[in-house]
C-alpha positions in Angstrom: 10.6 -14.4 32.9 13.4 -16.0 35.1 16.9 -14.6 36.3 19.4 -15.5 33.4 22.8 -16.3 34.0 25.5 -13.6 33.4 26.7 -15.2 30.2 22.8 -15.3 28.6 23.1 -13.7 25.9 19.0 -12.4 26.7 20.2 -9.6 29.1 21.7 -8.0 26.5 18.9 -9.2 24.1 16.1 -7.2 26.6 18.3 -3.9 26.2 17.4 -3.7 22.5 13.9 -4.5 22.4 12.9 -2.1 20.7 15.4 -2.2 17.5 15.5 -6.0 16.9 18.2 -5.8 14.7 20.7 -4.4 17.2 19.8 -6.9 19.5 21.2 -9.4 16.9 25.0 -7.8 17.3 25.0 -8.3 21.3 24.0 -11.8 20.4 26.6 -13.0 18.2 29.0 -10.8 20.8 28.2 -12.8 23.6 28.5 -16.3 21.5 32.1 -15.2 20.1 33.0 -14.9 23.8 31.6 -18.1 25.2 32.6 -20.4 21.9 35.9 -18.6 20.1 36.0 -17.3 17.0 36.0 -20.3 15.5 31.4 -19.8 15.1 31.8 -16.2 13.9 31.2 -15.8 10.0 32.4 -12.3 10.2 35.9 -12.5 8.2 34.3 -15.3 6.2 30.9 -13.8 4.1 31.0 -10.9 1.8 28.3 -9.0 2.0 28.4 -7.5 -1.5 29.2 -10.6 -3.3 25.6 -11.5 -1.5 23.7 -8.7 -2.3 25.3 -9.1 -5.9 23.7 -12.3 -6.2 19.8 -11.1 -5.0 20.6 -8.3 -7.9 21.1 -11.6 -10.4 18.4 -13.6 -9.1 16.3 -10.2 -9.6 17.2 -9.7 -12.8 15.8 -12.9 -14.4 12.5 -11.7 -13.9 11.6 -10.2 -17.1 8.3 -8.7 -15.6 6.2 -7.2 -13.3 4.3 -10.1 -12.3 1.7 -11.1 -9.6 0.0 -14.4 -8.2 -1.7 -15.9 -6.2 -0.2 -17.5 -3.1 -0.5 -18.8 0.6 0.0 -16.3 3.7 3.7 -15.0 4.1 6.2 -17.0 6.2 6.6 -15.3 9.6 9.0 -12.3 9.5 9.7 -9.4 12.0 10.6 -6.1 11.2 8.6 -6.2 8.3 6.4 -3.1 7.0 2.9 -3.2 6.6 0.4 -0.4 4.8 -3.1 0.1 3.7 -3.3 0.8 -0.1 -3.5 4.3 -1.0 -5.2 3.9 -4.4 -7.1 1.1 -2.9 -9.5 0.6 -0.3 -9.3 -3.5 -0.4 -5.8 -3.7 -0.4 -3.3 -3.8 2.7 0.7 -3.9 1.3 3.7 -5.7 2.9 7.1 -5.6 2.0 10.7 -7.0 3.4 11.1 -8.2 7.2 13.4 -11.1 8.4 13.4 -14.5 10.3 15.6 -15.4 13.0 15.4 -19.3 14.0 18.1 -19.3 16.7 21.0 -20.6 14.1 20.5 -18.2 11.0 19.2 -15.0 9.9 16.9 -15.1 6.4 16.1 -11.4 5.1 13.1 -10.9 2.1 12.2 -8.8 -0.3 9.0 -10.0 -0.9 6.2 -7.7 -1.9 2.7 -9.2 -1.0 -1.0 -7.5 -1.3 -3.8 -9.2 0.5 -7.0 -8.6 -1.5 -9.5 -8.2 1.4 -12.6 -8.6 -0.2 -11.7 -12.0 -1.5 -9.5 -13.0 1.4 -6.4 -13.6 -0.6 -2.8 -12.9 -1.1 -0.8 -12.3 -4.1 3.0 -12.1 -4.2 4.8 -9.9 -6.7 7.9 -10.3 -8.7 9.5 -7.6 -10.4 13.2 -7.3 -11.9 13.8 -4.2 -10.3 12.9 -3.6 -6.8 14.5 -3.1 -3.5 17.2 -6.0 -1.9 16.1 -8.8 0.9 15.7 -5.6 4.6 14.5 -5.6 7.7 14.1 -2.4 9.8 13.5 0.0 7.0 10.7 2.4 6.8 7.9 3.3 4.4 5.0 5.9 3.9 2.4 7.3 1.6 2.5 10.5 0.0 -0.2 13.0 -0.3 0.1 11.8 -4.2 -1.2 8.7 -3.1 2.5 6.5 -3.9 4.6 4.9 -0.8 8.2 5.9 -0.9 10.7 3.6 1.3 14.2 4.4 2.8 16.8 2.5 4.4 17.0 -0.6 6.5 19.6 -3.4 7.0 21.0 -7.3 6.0 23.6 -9.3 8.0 25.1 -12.4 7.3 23.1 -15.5 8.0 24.7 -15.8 11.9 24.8 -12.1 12.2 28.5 -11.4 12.1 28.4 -8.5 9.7 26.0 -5.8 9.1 24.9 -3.8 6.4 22.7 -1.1 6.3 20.9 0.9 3.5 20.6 4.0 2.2 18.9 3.8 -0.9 15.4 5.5 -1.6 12.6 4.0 -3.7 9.0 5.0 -4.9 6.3 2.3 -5.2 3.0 3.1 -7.8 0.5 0.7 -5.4 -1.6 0.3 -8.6 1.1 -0.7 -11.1 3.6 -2.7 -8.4 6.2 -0.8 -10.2 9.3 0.3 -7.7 11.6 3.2 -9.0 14.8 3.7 -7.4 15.2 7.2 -6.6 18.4 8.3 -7.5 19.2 11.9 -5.0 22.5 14.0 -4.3 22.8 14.7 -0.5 20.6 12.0 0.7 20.1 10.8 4.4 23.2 8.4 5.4 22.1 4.9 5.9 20.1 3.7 8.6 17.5 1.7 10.2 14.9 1.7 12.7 13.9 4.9 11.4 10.7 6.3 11.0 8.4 8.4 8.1 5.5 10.5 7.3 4.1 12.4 4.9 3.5 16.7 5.2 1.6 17.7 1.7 4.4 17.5 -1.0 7.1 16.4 1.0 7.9 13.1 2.8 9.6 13.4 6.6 12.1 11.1 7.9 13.4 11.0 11.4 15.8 9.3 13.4 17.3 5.7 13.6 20.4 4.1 14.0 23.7 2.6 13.0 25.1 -0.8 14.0 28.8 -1.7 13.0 28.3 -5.2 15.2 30.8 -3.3 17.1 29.1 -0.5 18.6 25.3 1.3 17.6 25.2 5.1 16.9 22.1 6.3 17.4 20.8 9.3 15.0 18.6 12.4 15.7 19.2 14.0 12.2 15.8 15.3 10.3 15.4 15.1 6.3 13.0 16.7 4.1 12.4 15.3 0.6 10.2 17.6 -1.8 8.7 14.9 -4.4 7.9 18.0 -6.4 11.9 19.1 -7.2 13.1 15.9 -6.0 15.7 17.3 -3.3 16.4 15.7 -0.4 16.7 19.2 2.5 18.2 18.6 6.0 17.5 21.7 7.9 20.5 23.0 10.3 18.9 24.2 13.6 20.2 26.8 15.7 22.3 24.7 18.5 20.1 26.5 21.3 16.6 24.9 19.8 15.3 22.7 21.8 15.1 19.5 19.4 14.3 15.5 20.1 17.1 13.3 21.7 18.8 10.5 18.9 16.7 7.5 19.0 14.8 4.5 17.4 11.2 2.7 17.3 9.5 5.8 18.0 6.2 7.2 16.0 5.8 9.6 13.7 2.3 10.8 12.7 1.5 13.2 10.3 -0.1 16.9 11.3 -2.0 19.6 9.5 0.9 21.4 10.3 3.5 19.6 10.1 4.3 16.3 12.2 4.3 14.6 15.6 6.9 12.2 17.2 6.0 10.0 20.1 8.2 8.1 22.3 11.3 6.1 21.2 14.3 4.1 22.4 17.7 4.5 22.3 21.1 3.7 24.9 23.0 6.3 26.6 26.6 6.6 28.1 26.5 5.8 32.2 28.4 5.0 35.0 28.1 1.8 37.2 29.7 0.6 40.0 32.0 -2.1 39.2 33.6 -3.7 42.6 36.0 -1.9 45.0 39.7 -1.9 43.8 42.6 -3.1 46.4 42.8 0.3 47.5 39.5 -0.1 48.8 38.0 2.6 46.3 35.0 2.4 44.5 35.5 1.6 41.2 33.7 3.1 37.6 33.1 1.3 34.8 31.4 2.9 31.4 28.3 0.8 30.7 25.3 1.6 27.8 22.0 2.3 29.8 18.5 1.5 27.7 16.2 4.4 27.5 12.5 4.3 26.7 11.2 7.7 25.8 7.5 8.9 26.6 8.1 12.5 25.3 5.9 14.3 22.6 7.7 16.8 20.1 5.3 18.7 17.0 7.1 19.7 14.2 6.4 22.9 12.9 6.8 23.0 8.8 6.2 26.5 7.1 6.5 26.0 3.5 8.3 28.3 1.6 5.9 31.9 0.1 4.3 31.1 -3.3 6.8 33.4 -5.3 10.1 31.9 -3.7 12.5 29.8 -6.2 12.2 26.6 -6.3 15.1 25.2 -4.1 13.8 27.3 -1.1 13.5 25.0 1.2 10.6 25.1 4.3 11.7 26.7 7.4 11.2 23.9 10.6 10.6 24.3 14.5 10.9 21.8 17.0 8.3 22.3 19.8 7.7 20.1 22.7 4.8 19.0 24.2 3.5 18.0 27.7 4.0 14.2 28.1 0.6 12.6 27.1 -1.7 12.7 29.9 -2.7 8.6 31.1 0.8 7.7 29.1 1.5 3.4 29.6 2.5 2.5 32.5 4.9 1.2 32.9 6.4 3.0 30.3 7.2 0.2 27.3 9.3 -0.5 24.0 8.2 -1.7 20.7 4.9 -0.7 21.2 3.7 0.1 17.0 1.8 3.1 16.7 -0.5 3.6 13.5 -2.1 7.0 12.3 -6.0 6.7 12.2 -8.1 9.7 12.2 -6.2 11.9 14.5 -5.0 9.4 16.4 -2.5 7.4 17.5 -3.5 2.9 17.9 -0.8 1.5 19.6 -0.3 -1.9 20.7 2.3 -4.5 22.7 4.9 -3.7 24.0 7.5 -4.9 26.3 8.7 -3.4 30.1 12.4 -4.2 31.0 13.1 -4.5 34.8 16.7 -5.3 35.1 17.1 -6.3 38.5 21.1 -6.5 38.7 23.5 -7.0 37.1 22.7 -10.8 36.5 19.5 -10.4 35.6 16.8 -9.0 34.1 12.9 -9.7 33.6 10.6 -8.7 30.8 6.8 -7.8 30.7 5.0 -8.0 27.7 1.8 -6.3 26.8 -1.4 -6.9 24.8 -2.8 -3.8 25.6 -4.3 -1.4 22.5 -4.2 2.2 23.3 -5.4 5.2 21.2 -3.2 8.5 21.5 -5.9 11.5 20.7 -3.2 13.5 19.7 -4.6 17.0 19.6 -5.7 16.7 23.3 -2.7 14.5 23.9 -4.2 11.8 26.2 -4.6 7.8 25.6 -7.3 6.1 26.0 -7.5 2.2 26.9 -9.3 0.4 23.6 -11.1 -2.6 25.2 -12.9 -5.4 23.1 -17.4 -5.3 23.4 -19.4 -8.2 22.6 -22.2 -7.3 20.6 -25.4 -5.7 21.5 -28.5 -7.4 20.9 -31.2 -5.2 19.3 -33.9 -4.1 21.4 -37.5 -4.0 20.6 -37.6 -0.5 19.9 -34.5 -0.5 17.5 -36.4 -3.6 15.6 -39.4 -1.5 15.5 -37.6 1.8 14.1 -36.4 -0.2 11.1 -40.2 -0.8 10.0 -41.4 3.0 11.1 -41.3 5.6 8.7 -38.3 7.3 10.7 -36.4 4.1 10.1 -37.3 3.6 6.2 -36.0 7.7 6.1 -33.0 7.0 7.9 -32.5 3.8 5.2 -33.4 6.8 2.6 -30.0 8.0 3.5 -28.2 4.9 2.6 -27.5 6.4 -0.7 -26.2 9.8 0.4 -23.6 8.0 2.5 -22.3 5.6 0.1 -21.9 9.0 -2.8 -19.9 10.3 0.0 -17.6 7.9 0.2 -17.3 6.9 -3.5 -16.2 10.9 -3.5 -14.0 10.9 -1.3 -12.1 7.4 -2.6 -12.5 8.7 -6.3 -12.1 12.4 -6.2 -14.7 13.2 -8.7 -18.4 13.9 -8.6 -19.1 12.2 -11.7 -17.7 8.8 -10.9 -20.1 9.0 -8.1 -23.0 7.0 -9.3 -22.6 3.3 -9.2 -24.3 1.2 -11.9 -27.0 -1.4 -10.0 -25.0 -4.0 -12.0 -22.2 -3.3 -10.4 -24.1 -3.0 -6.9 -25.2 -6.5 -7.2 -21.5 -7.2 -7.8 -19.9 -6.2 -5.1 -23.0 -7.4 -3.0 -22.2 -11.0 -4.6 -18.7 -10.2 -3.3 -19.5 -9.6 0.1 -21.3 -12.9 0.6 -19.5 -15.1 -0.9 -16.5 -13.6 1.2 -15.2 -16.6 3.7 -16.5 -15.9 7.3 -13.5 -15.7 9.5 -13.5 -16.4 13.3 -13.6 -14.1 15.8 -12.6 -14.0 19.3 -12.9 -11.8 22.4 -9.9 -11.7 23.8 -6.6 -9.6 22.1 -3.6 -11.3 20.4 -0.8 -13.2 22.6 1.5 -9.9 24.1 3.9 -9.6 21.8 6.6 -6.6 20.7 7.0 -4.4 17.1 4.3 -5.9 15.8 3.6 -4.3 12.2 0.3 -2.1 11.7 -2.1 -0.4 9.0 -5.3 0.8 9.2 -7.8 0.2 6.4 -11.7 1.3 6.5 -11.5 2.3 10.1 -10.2 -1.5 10.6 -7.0 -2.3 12.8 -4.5 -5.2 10.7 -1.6 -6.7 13.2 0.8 -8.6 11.6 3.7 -10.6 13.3 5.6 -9.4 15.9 8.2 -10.9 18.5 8.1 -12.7 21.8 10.7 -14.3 24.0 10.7 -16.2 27.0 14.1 -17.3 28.1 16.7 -17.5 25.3 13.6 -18.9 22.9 12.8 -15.9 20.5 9.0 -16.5 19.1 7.9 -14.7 15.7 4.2 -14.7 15.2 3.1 -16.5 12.4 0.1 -14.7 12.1 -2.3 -11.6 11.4 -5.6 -10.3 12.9 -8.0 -7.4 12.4 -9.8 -5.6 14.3 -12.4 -2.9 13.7 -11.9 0.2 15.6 -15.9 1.3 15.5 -17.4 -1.6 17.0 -14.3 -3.4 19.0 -16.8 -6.3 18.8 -14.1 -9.0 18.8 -10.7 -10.0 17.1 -11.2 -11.4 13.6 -8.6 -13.8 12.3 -7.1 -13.6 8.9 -4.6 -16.5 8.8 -2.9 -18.2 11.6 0.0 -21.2 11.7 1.7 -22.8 14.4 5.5 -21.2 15.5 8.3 -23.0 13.7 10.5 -24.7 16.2 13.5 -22.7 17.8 17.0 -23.8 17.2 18.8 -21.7 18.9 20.5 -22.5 22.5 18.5 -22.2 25.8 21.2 -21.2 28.4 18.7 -20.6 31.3 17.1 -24.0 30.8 18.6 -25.6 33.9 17.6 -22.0 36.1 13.7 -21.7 34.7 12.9 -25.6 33.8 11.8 -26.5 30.7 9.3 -28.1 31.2 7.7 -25.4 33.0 7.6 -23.2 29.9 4.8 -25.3 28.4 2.0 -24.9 29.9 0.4 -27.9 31.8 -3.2 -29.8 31.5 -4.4 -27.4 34.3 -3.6 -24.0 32.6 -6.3 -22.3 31.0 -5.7 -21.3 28.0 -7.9 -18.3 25.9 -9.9 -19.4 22.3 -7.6 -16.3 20.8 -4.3 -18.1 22.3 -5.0 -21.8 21.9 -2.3 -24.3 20.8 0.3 -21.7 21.0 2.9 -23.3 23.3 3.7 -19.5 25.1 3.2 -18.7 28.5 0.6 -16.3 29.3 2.5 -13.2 29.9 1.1 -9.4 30.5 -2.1 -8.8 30.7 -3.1 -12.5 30.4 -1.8 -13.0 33.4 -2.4 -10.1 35.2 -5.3 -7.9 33.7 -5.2 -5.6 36.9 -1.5 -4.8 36.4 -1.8 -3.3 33.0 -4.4 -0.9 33.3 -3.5 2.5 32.5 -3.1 4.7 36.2 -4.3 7.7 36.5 -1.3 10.2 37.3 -2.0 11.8 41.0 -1.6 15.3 39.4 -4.5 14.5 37.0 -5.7 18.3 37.5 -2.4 19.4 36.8 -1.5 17.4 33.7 -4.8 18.3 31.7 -4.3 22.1 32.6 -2.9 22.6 28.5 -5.1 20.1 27.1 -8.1 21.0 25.2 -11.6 19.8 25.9 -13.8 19.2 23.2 -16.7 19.8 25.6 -15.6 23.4 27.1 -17.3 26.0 25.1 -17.8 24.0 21.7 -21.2 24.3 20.3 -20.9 21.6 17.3 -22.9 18.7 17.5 -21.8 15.4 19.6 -22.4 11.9 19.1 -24.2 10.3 21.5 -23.9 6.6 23.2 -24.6 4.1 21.2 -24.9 6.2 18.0 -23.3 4.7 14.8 -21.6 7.0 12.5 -24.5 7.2 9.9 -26.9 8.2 12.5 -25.0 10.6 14.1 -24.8 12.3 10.7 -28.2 11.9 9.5 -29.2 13.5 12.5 -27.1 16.5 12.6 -26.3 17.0 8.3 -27.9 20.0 9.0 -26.3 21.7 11.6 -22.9 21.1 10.2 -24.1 22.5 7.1 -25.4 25.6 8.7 -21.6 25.9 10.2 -20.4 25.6 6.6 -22.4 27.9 5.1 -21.9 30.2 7.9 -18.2 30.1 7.1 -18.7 30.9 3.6 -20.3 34.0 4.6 -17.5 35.3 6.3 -15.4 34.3 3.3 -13.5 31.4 4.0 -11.4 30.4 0.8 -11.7 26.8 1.6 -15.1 26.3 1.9 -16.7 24.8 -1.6 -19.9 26.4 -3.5 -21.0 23.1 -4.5 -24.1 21.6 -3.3 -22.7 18.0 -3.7 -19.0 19.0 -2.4 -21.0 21.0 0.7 -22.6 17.9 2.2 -19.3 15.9 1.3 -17.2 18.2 4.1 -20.1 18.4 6.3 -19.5 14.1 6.3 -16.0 15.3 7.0 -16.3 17.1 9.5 -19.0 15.0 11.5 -16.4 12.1 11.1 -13.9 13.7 12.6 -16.1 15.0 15.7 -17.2 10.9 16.2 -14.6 9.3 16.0 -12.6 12.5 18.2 -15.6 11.3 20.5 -15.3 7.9 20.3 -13.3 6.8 23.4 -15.4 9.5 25.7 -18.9 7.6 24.6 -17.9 3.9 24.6 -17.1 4.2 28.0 -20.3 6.2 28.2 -21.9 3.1 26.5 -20.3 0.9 28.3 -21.5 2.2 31.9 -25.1 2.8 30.4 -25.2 -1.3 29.8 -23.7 -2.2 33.3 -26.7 0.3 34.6 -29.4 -1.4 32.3 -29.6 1.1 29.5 -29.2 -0.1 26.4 -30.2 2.4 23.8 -30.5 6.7 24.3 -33.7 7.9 22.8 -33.9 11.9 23.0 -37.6 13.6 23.7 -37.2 15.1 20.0 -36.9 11.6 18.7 -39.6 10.4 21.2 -42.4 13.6 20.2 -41.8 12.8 16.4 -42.6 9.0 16.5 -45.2 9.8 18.3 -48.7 9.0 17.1 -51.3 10.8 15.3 -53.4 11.8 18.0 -50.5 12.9 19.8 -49.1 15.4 16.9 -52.7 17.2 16.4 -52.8 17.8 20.1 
C-alpha cells in the first residue's frame, strides 16, 4: 500500500488490525475531527432501546426452527466451528459488516450440511443479540458455550460490549443463557478452550470509543457446579501480558496461548519546543506478540468439596522455532491434532509519522505444538499412480490391505459414537451414504491459496481445513470476503471452493485516492491474475506478489533454538510413517506393533489401557494417528524432494520379498 495522508483515518485503521472492532473507534475519531460533530451519532442512538428491539423481534418466533437457505452475507468477526455431535456439520454464528457508511451486526446461526452442500439458517426465540468479536468453544461434553463480544451504533459512535454467557446443544439448536454470579466482565476479542470439565477463557479488550483497555485476566468455568473461578496469582508469577487476537489451544494438561496483539504506553518525539528542547508526547505503540505461555491446570483431589477450585501455573515457553516472519496480526489459528493451522495475516511497517504500509499474507502454517516449531503447509497437485500401485490393487497384498477397509471404518464409527454396539452399519444404510456421496455437487478446485487476507474465521472438520471470510484493505477501501473454501490437510491437493460471490461495493471515503491513483488499484489487461483470485478487483498483495518474501527464514541460531525441543526421531522406537504412505497404510502395516506397545503397557499395569479386544485396536488407531499426522510436515517434504529426484513411491525389501513369486519364496 501507498503513504496516506496524516488525516487518513487508515494509519490508525493498520494499528488495530488485529481487533477489527477497535479499529472502528479510531475511525469515527478521526471523521468527528475532519467533519464536526455534526456526523457523529454518538449523543443521538440508544443502544438499549436497540438491543430492546432485537429482543422483540426475537421474541415473535415461537420456535426453534431451521431452513433451508443461500450462503451467508459476508460478515467479519464472525465465529466458525465444526459440529461436535456431528461429523457433517460446520456451525457459524454472529459477525458484522462494515460498508464504509454503516455498521450491520447478526445474530444469525447457520449450519452447512456438508454432505449435501447446503446451508440452513436457524431461528429461535431465545438466543444471543446481533455480536461481532465474541468467542466460542466446545466442551468435552460435546456442547459449544459462547461469551462476550460487542454492537455499536450503525456509524460506530457508541459501543457496547457483552458479558453474557450461553450454551448451545449442536443437535437441538437450543441456546440457554447461562445465568452465573462473579462472571468475567464484558469483553471482546477474547479467546476460549476447553480443559476436561471446565471451559478456559483468556484475555481481550475493552473499547469506550474513547480509549481501549486491554485485559490479561484468566476465568475458569466448571460446567459441572456451574461456577465461574478467576484464580489470583501470586504478583511475582510470571504470567502473559493483556492482549487480544491471540490463540488458545487446548492441552492434556491444561492450555496453550500463542501470540496476540495489543497497544502499549510510549514516548515519541514531537518537534523541538522554542527553548530548543526536545519535546515528548504520549503516543499508543501496536504490539504483535510471538510468545508461547502453557497453562498448567491441576484439578482439585477426588475427595475435595465441591467449590475447590483447580490450582493454575503460568509457564512460558521458548518462542516457536521457524515463527512468521515478519511477525504478523490476525493470523486465525485452529486446533487440529496437536497442532496449530494458521493462516493470513497482516505486517504493519509504519514508516513515520505520515505513513504507514501493510503486508498481507496467504501463507498457511502448522504450529506442532509439543515440539513448538511451524512448519510451511504448501498446496501438491496430485500424484498419478504408478504401475506398481495399479498392480498392488489386483495382488493379493492389495485385496488384504482392501480386507481392512472394514476394520478402519468400525474404528471410526467408534470413535464418533462412543459405543461398540452401534458399530456395525446396516449395508442399506451403506448404499445410502454411498448414494450420498455421488450425488454430492463436485466443487472446483484450485492450486493456488485464497487472496491474503486478515482474521479470517476457521474450523477443522474430518482432517479438512474450512476458511470463511476475512478482511482486506487497500487504501481507505476495507474488503470483506464474501466467501469460504476448504482445504484438506492430508493431501493439500488443491483449494476446493464452497461458495463464492463478488465484494459488494465500498461506500465509504477514499482519502489517499489523489496520492495512490485510483485507477491503479484495479488491476490492468496485462496483470495476471490466478484461477483461485479471478474477477476479484484486489491487488495482488503478499505472497502473490512476492512468493520469495514470505517464506518462513530459518533463524541463524537454528542449533540454539531447537536445543529444548523434542525430536520425535531421537531415541523413539514407535513405528513412522513413511513418504508417500496414507494413513490406512501406515496402520495396516504397523497395527501390530502398536498393539504389542499396548499390551506391553498393560503388563506393567497401566490403569488406562482397555482389556477389550475391540477397544485395544481402537487406541492402537489412536495412537498411530497421532504419530502420522505428528509426522506429517517432516515426510511431505520428504515426498516432495523424492518426486523432484524421480521417486515416486517407497517400496521396503519386506514389502518387495513378500510379493515376490512362488519360486522365489520356496527358495
Amino acid at each position: 500500500m501507498g503513504k496516506k495522508d496524516k488525516k487518513s483515518k487508515t494509519a490508525e485503521q493498520k494499528a488495530r488490525v488485529a481487533a477489527k472492532q477497535e479499529k472502528k473507534a479510531v475511525q469515527k475519531e478521526k471523521k468527528v475531527k475532519s467533519k464536526g460533530t455534526a456526523d457523529s451519532d454518538a449523543e443521538d442512538v440508544d443502544l438499549d432501546a436497540i438491543r430492546a428491539e432485537y429482543e422483540q423481534q426475537q421474541a415473535q418466533f415461537l420456535k426453534i426452527t431451521e431452513s433451508q437457505c443461500e450462503p451467508p452475507s459476508a460478515r467479519a468477526s464472525a465465529t466458525l466451528i465444526g459440529s461436535p455431535s456431528n461429523s457433517r456439520e460446520i456451525l457459524l454464528f454472529g459477525g458484522e459488516y462494515f460498508n464504509g457508511a454503516l455498521a450491520t451486526f447478526y445474530n444469525d446461526l447457520f449450519i452447512y450440511v456438508i454432505d449435501k452442500d447446503e446451508w440452513r439458517r436457524v431461528t429461535s426465540p431465545n438466543s444471543p443479540l446481533p455480536r461481532s468479536g465474541h468467542a466460542w468453544t466446545r466442551s468435552i461434553a460435546g456442547d459449544i458455550y459462547l461469551f462476550g463480544g460487542e454492537f455499536s451504533s450503525p456509524k460506530q459512535g457508541t459501543f457496547y460490549h457483552y458479558n453474557d454467557f450461553w450454551k448451545l446443544d449442536p443437535s437441538s439448536r437450543e441456546w440457554t443463557k447461562i445465568d452465573t454470579k462473579k462472571g468475567p466482565p464484558a469483553r471482546s476479542g477474547h479467546r476460549m478452550t476447553f480443559f476436561k470439565g471446565y471451559i478456559v477463557l483468556f484475555g481481550g479488550f475493552q473499547d469506550t470509543s474513547q480509549q481501549t483497555k486491554y485485559l490479561g485476566d484468566l476465568w475458569l468455568y466448571d460446567t459441572h457446579n456451574y461456577t465461574w473461578y478467576n484464580p489470583v496469582l501470586p504478583p511475582a508469577t510470571q504470567k502473559p501480558d493483556p492482549r487480544s487476537s491471540f490463540s488458545l489451544h487446548p492441552h492434556d494438561a491444561g492450555a496453550i496461548l500463542y501470540g496476540g496483539y495489543s497497544r502499549v504506553k510510549a514516548t515519541a518525539s514531537a518537534g523541538k519546543t522554542k527553548g530548543g528542547s526536545q519535546a515528548l508526547r504520549s503516543v499508543l505503540k501496536p504490539i504483535v506478540y510471538q510468545d508461547t505461555w502453557f497453562l498448567r491446570i491441576t484439578q482439585p483431589q477426588p475427595d475435595a468439596p465441591a467449590n475447590v477450585p483447580p490450582n493454575v501455573r503460568w509457564e512460558r515457553r521458548k518462542k516457536p522455532v521457524n515463527s512468521p516472519n515478519p511477525s504478523r496480526a490476525g493470523a486465525t489459528q485452529v486446533y487440529h491434532k496437536g497442532r496449530g493451522i494458521a493462516f493470513g495475516g497482516v505486517h504493519d511497517v509504519e514508516e513515520s509519522e505520515e505513513g504507514m504500509e501493510s503486508e498481507f499474507f496467504d501463507n498457511l502454517l502448522a504450529w506442532n505444538i509439543e515440539r513448538n516449531r511451524f512448519f510451511q503447509l504448501t498446496l501438491r497437485r496430485p500424484r498419478a499412480a504408478t504401475k506398481r500401485q495399479v498392480d498392488d490393487r489386483n495382488s493379493k497384498k492389495g485385496r488384504g490391505k482392501l480386507d481392512e477397509e472394514e476394520l478402519l471404518r468400525n474404528l471410526a464409527a467408534l470413535e464418533a459414537k462412543g459405543t461398540l454396539e452401534a458399530v456395525d452399519t446396516p449395508m442399506d444404510q451403506v448404499h445410502d451414504e454411498l448414494d450420498i456421496a455421488l450425488a454430492k455437487p463436485v466443487k472446483p478446485k484450485v492450486f493456488t491459496m485464497p487472496h491474503p487476507r486478515f482474521n479470517a474465521a476457521l474450523a477443522v472438520l474430518d482432517d479438512v481445513l474450512y476458511i470463511f471470510g476475512g478482511t482486506f484493505e487497500h487504501g481507505d477501501r476495507e474488503y470483506t470476503f464474501d466467501e469460504m473454501w476448504a482445504i484438506d490437510l492430508g493431501k493439500l491437493d488443491g483449494v476446493q471452493e464452497i461458495y463464492r460471490r463478488e465484494l459488494d461495493d465500498w461506500q465509504g471515503s477514499e482519502h489517499d485516492s489523489s496520492a495512490t491513483g485510483t485507477e491503479d488499484d484495479e488491476p490492468s489487461e496485462d496483470d495476471e491474475i490466478d484461477e483461485g483470485n479471478a474477477g476479484v478487483p484486489l491487488p495482488l498483495i503478499g505472497s502473490q506478489a512476492q512468493p520469495e518474501t514470505n517464506d518462513i527464514v530459518m533463524p541463524e541460531n537454528l542449533d540454539m533454538a531447537i536445543v529444548d525441543t523434542p525430536d520425535v526421531n531421537i531415541a523413539d522406537t514407535r513405528p513412522h510413517p513413511r513418504p508417500f504412505e496414507s494413513l490406512r497404510d501406515f496402520f495396516v502395516r504397523t497395527s501390530t506393533a502398536w498393539q504389542d506397545i499396548l499390551l506391553e503397557k498393560l503388563r506393567s499395569g497401566d490403569p488406562s489401557i482397555n482389556h477389550s479386544v475391540k477397544e485395544l485396536r481402537k487406541s492402537a488407531f489412536d495412537r498411530a494417528e497421532t504419530m502420522w499426522w505428528d509426522c506429517r510436515e517432516e515426510i511431505t517434504a520428504l515426498e516432495d524432494e523424492q518426486e523432484a529426484s524421480g521417486i515416486g513411491d517407497i517400496v521396503s525389501i519386506t514389502d518387495r520379498n513378500h510379493d515376490a513369486g512362488a519360486v522365489g519364496r520356496r527358495r
